[in-house]
C-alpha positions as CSV (number, residue, x, y, z in Angstrom):
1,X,62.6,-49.4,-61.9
2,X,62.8,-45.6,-61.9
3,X,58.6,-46.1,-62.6
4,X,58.0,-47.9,-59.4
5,X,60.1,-45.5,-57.7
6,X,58.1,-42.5,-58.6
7,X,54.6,-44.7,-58.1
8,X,56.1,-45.3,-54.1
9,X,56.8,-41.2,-54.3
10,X,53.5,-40.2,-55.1
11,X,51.7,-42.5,-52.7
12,X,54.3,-41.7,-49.5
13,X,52.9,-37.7,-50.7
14,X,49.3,-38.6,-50.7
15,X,49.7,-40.5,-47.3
16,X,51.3,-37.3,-46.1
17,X,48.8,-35.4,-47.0
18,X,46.0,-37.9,-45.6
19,X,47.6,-38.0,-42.4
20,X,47.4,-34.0,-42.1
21,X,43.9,-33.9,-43.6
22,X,43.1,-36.4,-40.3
23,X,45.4,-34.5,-38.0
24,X,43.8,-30.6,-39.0
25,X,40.5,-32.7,-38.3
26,X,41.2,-34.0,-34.8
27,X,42.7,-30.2,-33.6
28,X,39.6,-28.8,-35.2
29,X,37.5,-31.5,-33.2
30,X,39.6,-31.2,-30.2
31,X,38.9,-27.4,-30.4
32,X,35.6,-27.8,-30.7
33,X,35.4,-29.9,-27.9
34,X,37.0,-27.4,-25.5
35,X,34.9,-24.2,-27.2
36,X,31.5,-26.4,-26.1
37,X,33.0,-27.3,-22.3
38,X,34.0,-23.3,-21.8
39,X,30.3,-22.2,-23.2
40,X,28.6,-24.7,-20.6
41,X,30.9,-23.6,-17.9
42,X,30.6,-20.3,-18.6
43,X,26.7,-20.6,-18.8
44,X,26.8,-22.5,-15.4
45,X,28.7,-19.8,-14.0
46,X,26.5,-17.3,-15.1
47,X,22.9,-18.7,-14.0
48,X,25.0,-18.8,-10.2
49,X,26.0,-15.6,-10.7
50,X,22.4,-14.7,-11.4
51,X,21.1,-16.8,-8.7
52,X,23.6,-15.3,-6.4
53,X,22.6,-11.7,-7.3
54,X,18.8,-13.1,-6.4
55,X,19.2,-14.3,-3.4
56,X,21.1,-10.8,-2.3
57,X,18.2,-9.1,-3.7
58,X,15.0,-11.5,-1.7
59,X,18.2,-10.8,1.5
60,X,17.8,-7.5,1.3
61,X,14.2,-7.2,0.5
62,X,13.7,-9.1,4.0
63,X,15.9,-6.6,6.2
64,X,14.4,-3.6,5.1
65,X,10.7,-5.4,5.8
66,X,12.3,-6.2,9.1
67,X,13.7,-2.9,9.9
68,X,10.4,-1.3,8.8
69,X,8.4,-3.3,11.4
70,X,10.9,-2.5,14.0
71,X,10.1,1.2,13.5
72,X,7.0,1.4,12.7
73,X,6.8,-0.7,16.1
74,X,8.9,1.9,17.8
75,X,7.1,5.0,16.1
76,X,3.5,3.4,17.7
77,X,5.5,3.0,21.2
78,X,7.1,6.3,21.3
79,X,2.9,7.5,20.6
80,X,1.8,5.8,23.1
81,X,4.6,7.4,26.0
82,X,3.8,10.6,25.0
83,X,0.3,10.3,25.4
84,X,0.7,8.8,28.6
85,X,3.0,12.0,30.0
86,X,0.6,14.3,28.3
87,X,-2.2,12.9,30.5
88,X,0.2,13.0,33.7
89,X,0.8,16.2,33.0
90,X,-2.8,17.3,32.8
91,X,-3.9,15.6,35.7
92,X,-1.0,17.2,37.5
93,X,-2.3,20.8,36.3
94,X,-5.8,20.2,36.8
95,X,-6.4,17.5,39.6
96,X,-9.7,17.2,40.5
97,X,-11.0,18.9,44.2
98,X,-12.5,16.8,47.0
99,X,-15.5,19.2,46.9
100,X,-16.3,17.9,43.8
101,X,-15.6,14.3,44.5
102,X,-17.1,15.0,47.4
103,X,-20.7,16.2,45.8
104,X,-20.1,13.4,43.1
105,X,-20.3,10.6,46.2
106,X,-23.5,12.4,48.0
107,X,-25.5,12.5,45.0
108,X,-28.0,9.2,44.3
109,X,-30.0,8.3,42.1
110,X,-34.0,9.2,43.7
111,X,-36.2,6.2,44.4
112,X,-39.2,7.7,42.0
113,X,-36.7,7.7,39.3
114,X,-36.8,4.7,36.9
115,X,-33.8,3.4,36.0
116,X,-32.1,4.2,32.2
117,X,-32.7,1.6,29.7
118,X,-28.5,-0.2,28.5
119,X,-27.5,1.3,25.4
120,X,-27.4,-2.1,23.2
121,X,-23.9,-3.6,23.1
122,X,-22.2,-2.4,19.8
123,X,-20.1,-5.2,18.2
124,X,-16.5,-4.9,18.9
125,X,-14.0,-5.1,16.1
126,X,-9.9,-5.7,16.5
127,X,-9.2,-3.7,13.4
128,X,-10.1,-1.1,11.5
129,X,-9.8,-0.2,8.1
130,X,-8.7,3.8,7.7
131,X,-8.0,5.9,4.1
132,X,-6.7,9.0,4.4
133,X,-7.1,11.3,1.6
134,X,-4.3,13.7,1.3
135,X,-4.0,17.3,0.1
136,X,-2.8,16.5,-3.1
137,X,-5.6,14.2,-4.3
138,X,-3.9,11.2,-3.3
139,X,-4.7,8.4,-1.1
140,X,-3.1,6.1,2.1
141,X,-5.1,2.8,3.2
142,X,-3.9,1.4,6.4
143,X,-5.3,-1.2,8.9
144,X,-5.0,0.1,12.8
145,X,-6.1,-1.7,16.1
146,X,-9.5,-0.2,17.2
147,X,-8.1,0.3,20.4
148,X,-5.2,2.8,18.9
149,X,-5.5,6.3,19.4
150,X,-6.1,8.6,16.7
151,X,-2.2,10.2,17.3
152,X,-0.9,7.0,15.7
153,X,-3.6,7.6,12.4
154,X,-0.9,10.9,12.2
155,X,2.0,9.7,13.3
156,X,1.7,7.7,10.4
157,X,0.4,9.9,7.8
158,X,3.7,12.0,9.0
159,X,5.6,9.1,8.0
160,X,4.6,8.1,4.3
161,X,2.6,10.9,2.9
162,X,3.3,12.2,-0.4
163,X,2.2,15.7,-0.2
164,X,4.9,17.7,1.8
165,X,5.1,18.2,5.3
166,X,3.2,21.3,5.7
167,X,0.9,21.4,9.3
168,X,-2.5,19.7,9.0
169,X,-5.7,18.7,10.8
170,X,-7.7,15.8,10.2
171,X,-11.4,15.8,9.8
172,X,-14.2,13.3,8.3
173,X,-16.7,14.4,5.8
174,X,-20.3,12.7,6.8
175,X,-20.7,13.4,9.5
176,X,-18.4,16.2,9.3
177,X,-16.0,16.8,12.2
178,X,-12.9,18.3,12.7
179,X,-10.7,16.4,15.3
180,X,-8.7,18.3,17.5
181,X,-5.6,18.4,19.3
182,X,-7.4,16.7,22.8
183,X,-8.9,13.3,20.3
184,X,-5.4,12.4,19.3
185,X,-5.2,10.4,22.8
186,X,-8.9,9.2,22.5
187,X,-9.1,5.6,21.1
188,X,-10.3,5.4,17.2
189,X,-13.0,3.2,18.8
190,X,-14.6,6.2,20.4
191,X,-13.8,8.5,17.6
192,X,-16.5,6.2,15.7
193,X,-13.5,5.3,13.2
194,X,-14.3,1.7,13.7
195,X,-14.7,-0.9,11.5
196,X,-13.8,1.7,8.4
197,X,-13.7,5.5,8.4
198,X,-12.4,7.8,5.4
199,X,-10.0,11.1,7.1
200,X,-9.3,14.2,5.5
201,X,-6.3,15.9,5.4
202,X,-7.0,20.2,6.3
203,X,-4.5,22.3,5.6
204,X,-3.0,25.0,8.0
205,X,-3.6,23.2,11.7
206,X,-0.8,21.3,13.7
C-alpha cells in the first residue's frame, strides 16, 4: 500500500512538472509571437515614416522650382520695363527735329543708281545657347530667347554668379568686343550672340 502510494506521488510530480515544462513553452511561444508582430509593425511604421519624409522632400523640391521660375520670370519682366523707360526717357531728351525728318523725306534714291543687292536672309533661331566665363575661372551655361536683350544675359549673371559682386563689363573674345552700357537694350540677335556665343566677365565697369 504505502508502495503505490509513493508510485501515484512521484507521477502527480512529474505531471506537475510536464505541465510547467508545456506552460513556460506556450508563454515563451506566445512571446515570441508578439516580439515578431511589434518588429513588422514597427518596420511598417518605419518605411511610412520614410516615405512620408520623401514625399516632404520631392514637395519641397517642387516649390522652390516653382518659386524660382516665378522670379526668374519676374527678374526678365522687371528688365524688360526698365529698358522700356530708359528708351522713353532718351527719346524724351533727344527727340528728333523736323529739319531732319524733313531732309530724310526729300532725299531719293537717283534714277542712274542701281539698286543694292538683299543681304541673304540669315536663318532665325528661338534660342541661344550663352556661357559666361566668370572672373574666377569658373563657368555659367544658360539658354536665352534670341530676341532677349543682352541686359537679361546680366541680370542673370548678377543673380547666380559665384565670384562676388564686384562691377563688371561683358566682352567676347573672337571677335573681340567690349559691350557697352547702350547694347544692354539691343537684342542678343543683333549682338551676333545667336545660335551660341562665349561672354567674358571684365573686371572694374558697371
Amino acid at each position: 500500500m504505502g508502495l503505490q502510494i509513493s508510485i501515484l506521488f512521484l507521477f502527480r510530480i512529474q505531471k506537475r512538472i510536464t505541465d510547467k515544462a508545456k506552460e513556460k513553452e506556450e508563454v515563451e511561444k506566445k512571446k515570441k509571437l508578439k516580439s515578431e508582430i511589434n518588429r513588422r509593425k514597427s518596420g511598417k511604421e518605419l518605411v511610412s515614416i520614410k516615405q512620408e519624409i520623401q514625399d516632404k522632400e520631392m514637395k519641397k523640391i517642387a516649390e522652390e522650382r516653382k518659386r524660382a521660375k516665378i522670379e526668374d520670370k519676374l527678374a526678365r519682366q522687371k528688365v524688360k520695363e526698365e529698358i522700356e523707360r530708359d528708351k522713353a526717357d532718351r527719346a524724351a531728351k533727344f527727340p528728333k527735329s523736323s529739319t531732319e525728318a524733313s531732309v530724310g523725306l526729300l532725299v531719293q534714291p537717283s534714277a542712274t543708281e542701281k539698286p543694292t543687292q538683299e543681304p541673304t536672309q540669315q536663318k532665325e533661331y528661338d534660342q541661344t545657347r550663352i556661357q559666361i566665363r566668370l572672373t574666377n575661372g569658373s563657368a555659367l551655361t544658360h539658354s536665352f530667347g534670341s530676341k532677349e536683350c543682352l541686359g537679361a544675359v546680366r541680370l542673370y549673371i548678377q543673380m547666380n554668379r559665384t565670384d562676388g559682386d564686384s562691377p563688371f563689363g561683358l566682352m567676347t573674345s573672337f571677335p573681340r568686343k567690349v559691350f557697352m552700357e547702350d547694347d544692354m537694350a539691343k537684342p542678343l540677335f543683333d549682338l551676333g550672340l545667336v545660335p551660341s556665343a562665349v561672354l567674358i566677365l571684365v573686371k572694374g565697369q558697371s
